[in-house]
N, C-alpha and C positions, 0 to 999 in steps of 0.2 A: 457464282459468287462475284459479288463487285469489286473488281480491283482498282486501286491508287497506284497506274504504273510508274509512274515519279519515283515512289517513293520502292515501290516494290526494286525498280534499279537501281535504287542509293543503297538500300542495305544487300541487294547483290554485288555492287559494287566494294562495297566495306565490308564484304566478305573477303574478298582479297581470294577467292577460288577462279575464276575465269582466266584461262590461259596460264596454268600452273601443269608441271608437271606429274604423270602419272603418282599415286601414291599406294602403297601395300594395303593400308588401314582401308580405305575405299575398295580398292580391288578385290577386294577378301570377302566383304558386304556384298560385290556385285555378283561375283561368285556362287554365291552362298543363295542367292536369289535365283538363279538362273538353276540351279543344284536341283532345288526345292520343288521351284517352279516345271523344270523339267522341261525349258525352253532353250531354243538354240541363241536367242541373243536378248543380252540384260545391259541394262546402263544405268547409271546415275549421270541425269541432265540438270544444266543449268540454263535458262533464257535468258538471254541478252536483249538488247531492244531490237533486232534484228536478226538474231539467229540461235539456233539451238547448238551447244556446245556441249560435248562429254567429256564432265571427267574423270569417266569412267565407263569402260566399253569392251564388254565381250561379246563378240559377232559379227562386230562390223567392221568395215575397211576402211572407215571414213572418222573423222575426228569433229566434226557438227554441220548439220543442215539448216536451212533457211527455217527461220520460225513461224513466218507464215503455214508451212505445211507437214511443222511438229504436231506429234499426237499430246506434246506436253503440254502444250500450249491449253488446250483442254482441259488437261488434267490439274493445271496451277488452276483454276476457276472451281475445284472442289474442293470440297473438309474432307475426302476419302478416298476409296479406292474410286479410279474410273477404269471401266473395261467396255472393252469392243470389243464381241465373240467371233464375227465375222466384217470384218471389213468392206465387204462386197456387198454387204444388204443392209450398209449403215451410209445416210446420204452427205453427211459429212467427211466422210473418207473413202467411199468407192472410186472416184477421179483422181485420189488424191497420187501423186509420182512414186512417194515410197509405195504404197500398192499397186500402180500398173507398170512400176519395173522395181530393180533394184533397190532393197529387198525383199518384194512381194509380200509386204507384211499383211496378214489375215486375221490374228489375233493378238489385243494389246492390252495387259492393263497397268495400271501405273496411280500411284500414290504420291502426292504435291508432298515437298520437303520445305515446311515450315518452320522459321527460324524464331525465336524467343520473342520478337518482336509482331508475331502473324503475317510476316511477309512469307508468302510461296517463291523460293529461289529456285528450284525448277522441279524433277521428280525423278524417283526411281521405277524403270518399269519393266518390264521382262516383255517379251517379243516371240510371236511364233509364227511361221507361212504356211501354218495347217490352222483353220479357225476351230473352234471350243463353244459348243452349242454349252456345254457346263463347264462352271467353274469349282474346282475343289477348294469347300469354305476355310479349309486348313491352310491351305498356297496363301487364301488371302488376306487370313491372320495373320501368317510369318512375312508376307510381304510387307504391311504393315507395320510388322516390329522391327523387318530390318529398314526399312526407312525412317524410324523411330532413331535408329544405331545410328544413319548415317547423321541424323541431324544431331546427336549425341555428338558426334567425330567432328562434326564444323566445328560446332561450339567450343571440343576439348581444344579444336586446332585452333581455334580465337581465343581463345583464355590462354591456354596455357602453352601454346603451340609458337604461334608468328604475331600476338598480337602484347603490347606494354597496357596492365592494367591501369595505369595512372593515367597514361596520353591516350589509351586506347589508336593508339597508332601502327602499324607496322612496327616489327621488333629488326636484331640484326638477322636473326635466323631466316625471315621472309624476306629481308635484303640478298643473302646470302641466294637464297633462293630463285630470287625475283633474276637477277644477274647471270644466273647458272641459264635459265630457263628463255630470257633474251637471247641470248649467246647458241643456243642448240636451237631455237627456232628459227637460227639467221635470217632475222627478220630486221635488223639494224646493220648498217656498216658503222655505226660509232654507237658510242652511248658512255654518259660519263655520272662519275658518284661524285657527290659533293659531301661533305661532313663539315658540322660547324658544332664548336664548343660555344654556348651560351654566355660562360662565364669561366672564368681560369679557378682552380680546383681549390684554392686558398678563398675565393672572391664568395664559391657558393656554399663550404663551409664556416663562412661566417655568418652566411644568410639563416643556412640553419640550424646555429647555435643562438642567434638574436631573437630569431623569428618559429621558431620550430617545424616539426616536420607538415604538420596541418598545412600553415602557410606556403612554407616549400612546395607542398604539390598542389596548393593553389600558382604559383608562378609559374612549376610546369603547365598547369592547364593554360592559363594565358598566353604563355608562350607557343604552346601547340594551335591554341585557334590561331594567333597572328601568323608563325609559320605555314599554318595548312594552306595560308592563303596561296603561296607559290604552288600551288600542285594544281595541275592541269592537264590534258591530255599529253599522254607521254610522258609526265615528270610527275613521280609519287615522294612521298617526305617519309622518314622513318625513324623512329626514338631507340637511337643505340644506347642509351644509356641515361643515367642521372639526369644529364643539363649538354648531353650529345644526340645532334642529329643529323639526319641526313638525306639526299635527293639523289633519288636513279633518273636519268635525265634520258633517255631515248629519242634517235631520230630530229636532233635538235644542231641546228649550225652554231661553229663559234661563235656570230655575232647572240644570237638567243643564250647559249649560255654565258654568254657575258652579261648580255643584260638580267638573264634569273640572279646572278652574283651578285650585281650591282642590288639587284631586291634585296636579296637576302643580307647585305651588308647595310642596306638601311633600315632593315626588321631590328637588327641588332645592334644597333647605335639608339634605335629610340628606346624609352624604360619600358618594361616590362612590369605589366602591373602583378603585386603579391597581395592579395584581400587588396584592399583598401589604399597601399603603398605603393606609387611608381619606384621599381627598381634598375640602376641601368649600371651593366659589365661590362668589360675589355670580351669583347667576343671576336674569335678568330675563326678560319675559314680555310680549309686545305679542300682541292679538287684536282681529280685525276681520269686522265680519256684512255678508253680501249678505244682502239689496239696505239693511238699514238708514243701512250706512256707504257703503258703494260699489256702486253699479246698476251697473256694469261688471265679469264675473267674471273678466275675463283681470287688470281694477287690485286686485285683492283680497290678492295675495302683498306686492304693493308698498305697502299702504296697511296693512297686520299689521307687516309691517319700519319703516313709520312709527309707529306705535305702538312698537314695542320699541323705538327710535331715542330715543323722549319719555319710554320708562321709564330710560332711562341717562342720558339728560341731566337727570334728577329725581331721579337715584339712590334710586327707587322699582319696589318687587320686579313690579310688573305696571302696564300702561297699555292703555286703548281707543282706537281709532284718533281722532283730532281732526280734522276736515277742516282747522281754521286752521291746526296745527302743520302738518301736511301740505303745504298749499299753499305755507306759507313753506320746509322742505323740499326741495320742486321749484324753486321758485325758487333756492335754493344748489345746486341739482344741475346746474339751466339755467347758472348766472353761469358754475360751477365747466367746465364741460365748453363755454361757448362761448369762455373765458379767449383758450386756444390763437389763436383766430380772429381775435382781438381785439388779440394780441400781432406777427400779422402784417398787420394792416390799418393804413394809413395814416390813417384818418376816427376811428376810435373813443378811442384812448387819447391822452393828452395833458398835459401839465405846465402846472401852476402855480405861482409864486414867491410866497409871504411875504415880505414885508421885513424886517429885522431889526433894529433902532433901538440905537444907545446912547443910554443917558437919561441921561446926563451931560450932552452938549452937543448933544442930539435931530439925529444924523443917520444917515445907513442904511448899515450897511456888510457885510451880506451877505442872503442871501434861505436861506429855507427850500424845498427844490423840492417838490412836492406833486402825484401823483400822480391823475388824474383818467381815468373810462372815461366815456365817455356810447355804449350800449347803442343797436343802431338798434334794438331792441323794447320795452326797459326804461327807456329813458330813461338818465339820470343814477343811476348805481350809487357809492352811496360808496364811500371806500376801506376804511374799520373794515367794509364788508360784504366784500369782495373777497378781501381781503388777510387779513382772518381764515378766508379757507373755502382759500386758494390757502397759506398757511403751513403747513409738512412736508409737501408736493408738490412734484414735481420744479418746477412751474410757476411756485415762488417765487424759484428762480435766474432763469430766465427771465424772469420781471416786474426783476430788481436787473436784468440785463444791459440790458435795453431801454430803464430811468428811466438808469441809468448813460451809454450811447450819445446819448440824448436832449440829457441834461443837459450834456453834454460839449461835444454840439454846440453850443449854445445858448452856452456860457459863451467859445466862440472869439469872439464879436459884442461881449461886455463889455469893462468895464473891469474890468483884470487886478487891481487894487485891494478888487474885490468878491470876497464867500467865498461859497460855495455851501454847503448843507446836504444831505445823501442821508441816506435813513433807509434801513438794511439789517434783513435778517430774521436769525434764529437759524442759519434753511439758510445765510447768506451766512458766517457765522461758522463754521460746521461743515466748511462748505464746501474741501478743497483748495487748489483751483485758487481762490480767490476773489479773494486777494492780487495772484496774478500774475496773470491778467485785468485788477486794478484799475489796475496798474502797464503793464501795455500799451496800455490804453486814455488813460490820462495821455499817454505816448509819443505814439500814435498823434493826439491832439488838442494836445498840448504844453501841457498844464494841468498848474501846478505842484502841488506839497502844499499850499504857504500856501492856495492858493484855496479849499482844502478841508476842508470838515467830514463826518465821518461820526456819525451819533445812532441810538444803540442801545438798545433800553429793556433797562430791569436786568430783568425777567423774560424776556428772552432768554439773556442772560446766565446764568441761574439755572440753566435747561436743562439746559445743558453746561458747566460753569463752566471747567473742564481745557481745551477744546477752545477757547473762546471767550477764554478768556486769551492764548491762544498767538497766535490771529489779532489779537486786537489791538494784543499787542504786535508783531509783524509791521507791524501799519496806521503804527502809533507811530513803525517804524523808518522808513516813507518819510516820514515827516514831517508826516504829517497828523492832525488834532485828532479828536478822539474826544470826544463829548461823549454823558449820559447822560441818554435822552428820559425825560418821565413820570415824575420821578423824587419817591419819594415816594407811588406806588398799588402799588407790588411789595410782595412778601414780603419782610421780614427785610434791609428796604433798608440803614438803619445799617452793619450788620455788610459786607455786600458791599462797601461804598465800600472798603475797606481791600485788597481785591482786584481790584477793575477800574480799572485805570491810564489813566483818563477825564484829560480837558481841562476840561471843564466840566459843571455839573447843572442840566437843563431842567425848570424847576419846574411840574408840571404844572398846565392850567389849571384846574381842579377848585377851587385853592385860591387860588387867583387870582382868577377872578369875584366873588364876593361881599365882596371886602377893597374899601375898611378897615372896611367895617359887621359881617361878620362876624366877630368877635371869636379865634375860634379858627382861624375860617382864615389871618387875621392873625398870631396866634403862630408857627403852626407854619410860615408860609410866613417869619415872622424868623427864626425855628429853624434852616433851610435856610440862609438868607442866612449864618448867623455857622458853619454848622457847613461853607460854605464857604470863607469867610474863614481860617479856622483850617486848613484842608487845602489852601490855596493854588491852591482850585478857582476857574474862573470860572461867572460866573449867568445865564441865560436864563429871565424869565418869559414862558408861554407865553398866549393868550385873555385879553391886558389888553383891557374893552369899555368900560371909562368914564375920565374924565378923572380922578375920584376915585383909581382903583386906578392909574394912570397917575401921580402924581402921587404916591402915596403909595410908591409902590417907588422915587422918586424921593430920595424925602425917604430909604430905609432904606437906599439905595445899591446898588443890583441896578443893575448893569451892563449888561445888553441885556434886549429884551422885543420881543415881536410879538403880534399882534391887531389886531381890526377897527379899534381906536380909531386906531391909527395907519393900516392899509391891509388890505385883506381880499385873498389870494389873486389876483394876477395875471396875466395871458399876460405873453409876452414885452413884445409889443407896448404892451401896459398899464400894464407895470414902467416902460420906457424914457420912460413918460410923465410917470407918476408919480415920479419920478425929476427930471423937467426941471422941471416945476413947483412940485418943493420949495424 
């Protein structure tokens, strides 16, 4: 048969089998032939432009031969079985080295492994050093069907295995693999992964809400031929994902992979055609070196995604891996995915109350409830760590329903007199159901509206302002105070007052600590006070720590305040103490 070996090595190549590690699914095949065949050595080979490779070998001690003096080599030139009965009286392989030494093969036959496209990638063939004047026609049926299996097995392992149907490129899996498989061949003292996001995750959900999915994976394909262009010996490109990819880079000096970066950061600055449309995104770029950055090659993917994680949060076109940002990272990976655990355990999460003072005539008439985790690994986890990693996860209903039930319970033991504070998230306001949970849970505990405040910061608010309107006024209809946390470190805070139909503004402690010495934080926290005054809002200073500022909000006429100066975060137990001894 005439072959196109060009082509016959591209789609060997785009097999992505050569220099891969052993696998069961092949193994099992070669087994099975050797079984049948009743022969001491079976392989499944692939040719290379220079050598015969196995990946897959029972019988032999050697991992591929020169291809010049494969018997495949022969055999890819057929549509079928090719057999040599005796070696020794065949003038193509009597001289040949595997016959006049190691292995002394005398009979061979073997069946070309034809890929969907009619390339011969190389063949399956069974081996014996007794030659076979006959062949049993049965052996060479089943031989045939299990090289039938094996090319079945490529194929499943490219479809569905290591390869992305849309990019047709390497998946993470053959990343995964490709990396494991450099690593045990110690055949590199470096080799480093690069990952670049295309476009930031908000940028390519607008593309395919404008454009639809049709389009969309016409810009992946665009993108994949402009990207394939980096890949060259040593450095393969692979599609982790939607609008993620990446480069295993082998055997290449810092100045070379700086210069492949420097490529790929002008791949991704120019547009991206989608059909017919130049499209162009904030594309970023995180890279990471074995063993510089990470001596473990399986943490190598995950410590490249930490770096592109530090170029988005820097909104800076490329970043190197940082082991600090990394370990802090894992840490929010740990918090975030032990949350759950924490939410059904009785020992780790738990409340505390702030008190809440009018400074008119310094006495307490409600508490702030303040959620706490204490970690049995971590310790003491704040809640600005927590609650900022658990905010737009389902997890943050979960954290409101839990403080909510807590809290409830806790306030059946008070006096009904005292108001309670809950701080709710953006999800809570977004939320459906939020309302009528709040109103069953009041029922179910028989805790009125008076008792209750709910504190919102106006950058939740900001979010969804539509959505967040509606729920509070909702809140407003049972009767309960709505007051507005932190108010005064948001965005375009002024203007919002006129829209969020709040009870009162919790003036955050930022401006609060250093009054009355700090001059401007003095102003602007009077600013507050009279631009309450005048909208008939009520006042909460929040972090008063000295008798000074204590004293002086006194004198400006701020209406309630909490802080250490009065009492720092309590249990129950603590509360009811502090309480009697006042």
């Amino acid at each position: 048969m005439p072959i196109d070996e060009q082509k016959r090595l591209a789609a060997l190549k785009s097999s992505k089998l050569l220099d891969t590690l052993p696998e069961a699914s092949f193994d099992a095949l070669t087994a099975l032939a050797q079984k049948i065949c009743g022969t001491p050595i079976a392989l499944i080979t692939l040719l290379d432009d220079s050598r015969q490779w196995f990946k897959s070998n029972i019988g032999l001690p050697i991992s591929q031969t020169s291809k010049d003096i494969s018997f495949c080599r022969h055999t890819i030139r057929n549509d079928s079985v090719f057999v040599v009965h005796d070696t020794l009286n065949h003038h193509d392989f009597k001289e040949n080295p595997l016959v006049t030494g190691a292995p002394h093969i005398r009979f061979y036959a073997g069946v070309p492994l034809i890929d969907k496209k009619g390339y011969a990638l190389g063949a399956l063939c069974v081996i014996d050093t007794e030659p076979r004047e006959k062949v049993n026609a049965t052996h060479i049926k089943s031989l045939i069907d299990i090289a039938s299996l094996v090319i079945d097995q490529i194929n499943m392992r490219l479809t569905y295995g290591f390869l992305d149907p849309i990019t047709e490129l390497p998946n993470r899996l053959k990343l995964q693999h490709d990396i494991k498989s450099t690593f045990q061949k110690q055949s590199s003292e470096r080799f480093d992964v690069i990952i670049a996001d295309l476009a930031r995750h908000e940028q390519y959900t607008s593309l395919l809400q404008s454009l639809g999915h049709e389009n969309s994976d016409r810009f992946l394909r665009s993108a994949t031929e402009k990207l394939s262009k980096t890949e060259n010996k040593n450095v393969t490109v692979y599609n982790l994902a939607v609008y993620r990819f990446a480069w295993l880079v082998v055997d290449h000096t810092q100045e070379e992979v700086n210069a492949l970066l420097a490529q790929i950061q002008d791949y991704l600055q120019e547009p991206f055609m989608c059909g017919p449309l130049p499209v162009t995104f904030d594309g970023v770029i995180g890279v990471a070196t074995y063993p510089n950055d990470i001596t473990e090659p399986n943490e190598l993917i995950r410590a490249a995604a930490s770096a592109l994680l530090d170029a988005k949060k820097n909104h800076i076109p490329l970043a190197h891996y940082d082991v600090n940002n990394d370990r802090s990272q894992q840490r929010s990976f740990q918090v975030l995915c032990d949350l759950p655990e924490a939410l059904q355990s009785t020992e780790q999460l738990y409340m505390l109350y702030q008190p809440k003072i009018d400074l008119q005539n310094n006495t307490c008439v409600g508490v702030e409830a303040l959620l706490r985790w204490r970690h049995p690994d971590l310790g003491m986890i704040p809640p600005d760590e927590f609650i900022v990693l658990a905010e737009h996860t389902a997890l943050m209903t979960q954290i409101t329903d839990w403080v909510i039930n807590s809290v409830f319970k806790q306030m059946t033991y008070w006096d009904k007199k005292l108001t309670v504070a809950i701080n709710i998230s953006i999800e809570d306001l977004e939320s459906p159901n939020f309302v009528s949970k709040l109103k069953n849970c009041m029922q179910q505990y028989q805790i009125t509206a008076e008792r209750l405040e709910l504190e919102i910061t106006e950058t939740a608010f900001m979010e969804n302002p539509k959505e967040a309107t509606k729920t509070i006024d909702e809140i407003k209809a049972l009767g309960i105070a709505v007051s507005i946390d932190d108010f005064g470190t948001g965005q375009s805070n002024i203007s919002y007052l006129k829209h969020i139909n709040g009870d009162s503004l919790k003036i955050d402690k930022v401006f609060i600590q250093q009054i009355p010495n700090d001059k401007k934080d003095a102003l602007l926290t009077l600013a507050i006070l009279n631009i309450a005054e005048t909208m008939n809002l009520g006042v909460i200073a929040e972090g008063v720590e000295t008798k000074a500022a204590f004293d002086w909000l006194v004198d400006k006429g701020c209406q309630l305040a909490q802080g250490y100066y009065m009492s720092k975060p309590l249990t129950p137990k603590q509360f009811t103490k502090w309480l009697q001894e006042r």
